[in-house]
C-alpha positions in Angstrom: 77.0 72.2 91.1 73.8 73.8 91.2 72.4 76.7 88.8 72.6 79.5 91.7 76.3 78.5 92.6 76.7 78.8 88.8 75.3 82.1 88.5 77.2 83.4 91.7 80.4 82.4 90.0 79.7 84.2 86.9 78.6 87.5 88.5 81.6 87.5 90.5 84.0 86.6 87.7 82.2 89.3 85.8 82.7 92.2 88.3 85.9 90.9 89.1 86.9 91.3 85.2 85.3 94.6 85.3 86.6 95.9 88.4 90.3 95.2 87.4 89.8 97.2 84.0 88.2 100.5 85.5 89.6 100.5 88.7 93.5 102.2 88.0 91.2 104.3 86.1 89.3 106.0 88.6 91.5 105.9 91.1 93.2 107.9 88.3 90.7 110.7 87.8 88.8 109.1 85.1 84.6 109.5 85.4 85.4 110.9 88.5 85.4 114.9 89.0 85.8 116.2 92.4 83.0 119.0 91.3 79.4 117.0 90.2 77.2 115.6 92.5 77.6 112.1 90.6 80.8 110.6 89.9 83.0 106.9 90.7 85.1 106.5 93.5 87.5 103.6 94.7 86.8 102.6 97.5 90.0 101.2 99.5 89.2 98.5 102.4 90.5 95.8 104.3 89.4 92.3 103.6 87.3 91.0 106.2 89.1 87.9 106.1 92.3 88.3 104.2 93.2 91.6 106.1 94.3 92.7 102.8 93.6 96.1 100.9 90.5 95.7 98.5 89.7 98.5 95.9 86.4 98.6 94.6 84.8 101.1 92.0 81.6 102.6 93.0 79.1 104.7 91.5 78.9 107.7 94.3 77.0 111.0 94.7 78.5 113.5 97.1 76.3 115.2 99.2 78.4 118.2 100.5 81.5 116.9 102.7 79.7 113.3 102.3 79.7 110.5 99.6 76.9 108.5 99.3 77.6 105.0 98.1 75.4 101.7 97.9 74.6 98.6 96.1 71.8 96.7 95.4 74.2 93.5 95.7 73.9 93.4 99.4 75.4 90.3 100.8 76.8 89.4 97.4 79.2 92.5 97.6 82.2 92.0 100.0 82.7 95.7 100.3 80.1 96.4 102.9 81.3 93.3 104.8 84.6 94.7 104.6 83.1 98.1 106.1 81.2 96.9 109.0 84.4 95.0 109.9 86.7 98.3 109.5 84.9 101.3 108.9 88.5 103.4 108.1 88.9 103.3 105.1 89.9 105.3 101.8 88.7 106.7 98.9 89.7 108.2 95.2 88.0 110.5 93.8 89.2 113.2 91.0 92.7 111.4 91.3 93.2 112.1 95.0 92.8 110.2 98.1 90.7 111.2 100.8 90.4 109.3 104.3 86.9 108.9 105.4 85.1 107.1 108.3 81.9 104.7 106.6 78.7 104.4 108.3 76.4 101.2 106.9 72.9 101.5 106.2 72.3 97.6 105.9 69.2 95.4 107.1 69.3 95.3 110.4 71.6 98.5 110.7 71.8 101.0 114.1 70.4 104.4 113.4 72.5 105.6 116.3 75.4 105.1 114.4 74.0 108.0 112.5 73.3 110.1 116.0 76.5 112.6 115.3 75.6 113.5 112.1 74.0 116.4 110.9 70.6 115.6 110.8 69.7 115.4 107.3 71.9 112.6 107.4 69.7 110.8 110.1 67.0 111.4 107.4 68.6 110.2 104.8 69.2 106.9 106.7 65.5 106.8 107.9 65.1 107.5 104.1 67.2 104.4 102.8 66.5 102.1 105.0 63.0 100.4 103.8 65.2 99.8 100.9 68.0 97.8 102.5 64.8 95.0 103.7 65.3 94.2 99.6 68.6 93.8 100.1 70.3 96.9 99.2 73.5 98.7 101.3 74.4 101.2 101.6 77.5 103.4 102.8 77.9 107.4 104.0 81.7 107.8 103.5 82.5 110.9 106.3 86.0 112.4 105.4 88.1 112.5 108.6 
């Protein structure tokens, strides 16, 4: 087994551990008021391949009717392959659920996906984007 196998394993088992500890939390209430710019969410998906539900905890940062949320993970995180595959999905924040449409910022991305949006939005993607050619993703969660 080589030493970057190794390390993936760890860092999944570790977020997976973490995950399953601070997840019912948030999704909850807990370090997640509906009222601050910054807060966690859950994110609720469906697996890309399992076609199962998936909550994730994510730092977030709402941005009026939007929530910002990314990672600098990129293809290590399932949740943005989950996204691009089903971009319904739900979220918790402040204990309640909210259903939201996702648009991906991700390396090789669409800006037109963006085209609808108010646009400091489309700025915001122009804004990210540089950063996503290191590998980060990103994810503007657009309540329905």
């Amino acid at each position: 087994m080589s030493i970057m196998s190794r390390w993936q394993r760890l860092e999944r088992d570790f977020f997976r551990a973490l995950n399953s500890v601070v997840e019912p939390a948030v999704r909850r209430g807990v370090a997640s008021p509906r009222y601050t710019p910054g807060s966690l969410i859950v994110l609720e998906s469906t697996g890309f391949k399992s076609g199962q539900q998936r909550r994730t905890p994510l730092a977030a940062l709402r941005l009026g009717r939007y929530i910002l949320v990314g990672t600098a993970r990129g293809n290590r995180s399932f949740w943005p392959r989950n996204l691009a595959n089903e971009p319904e999905v739900t979220y918790y924040q402040g204990g309640r659920a909210y259903s939201s449409t996702a648009h991906l910022i991700h390396d090789g991305g669409d800006e037109s996906a963006f085209s609808g949006l108010p646009r400091y939005m489309q700025k915001l993607y122009r804004l990210l984007e540089p950063y996503t050619r290191r590998g980060w993703v990103f994810a503007l969660l657009v309540r329905n």
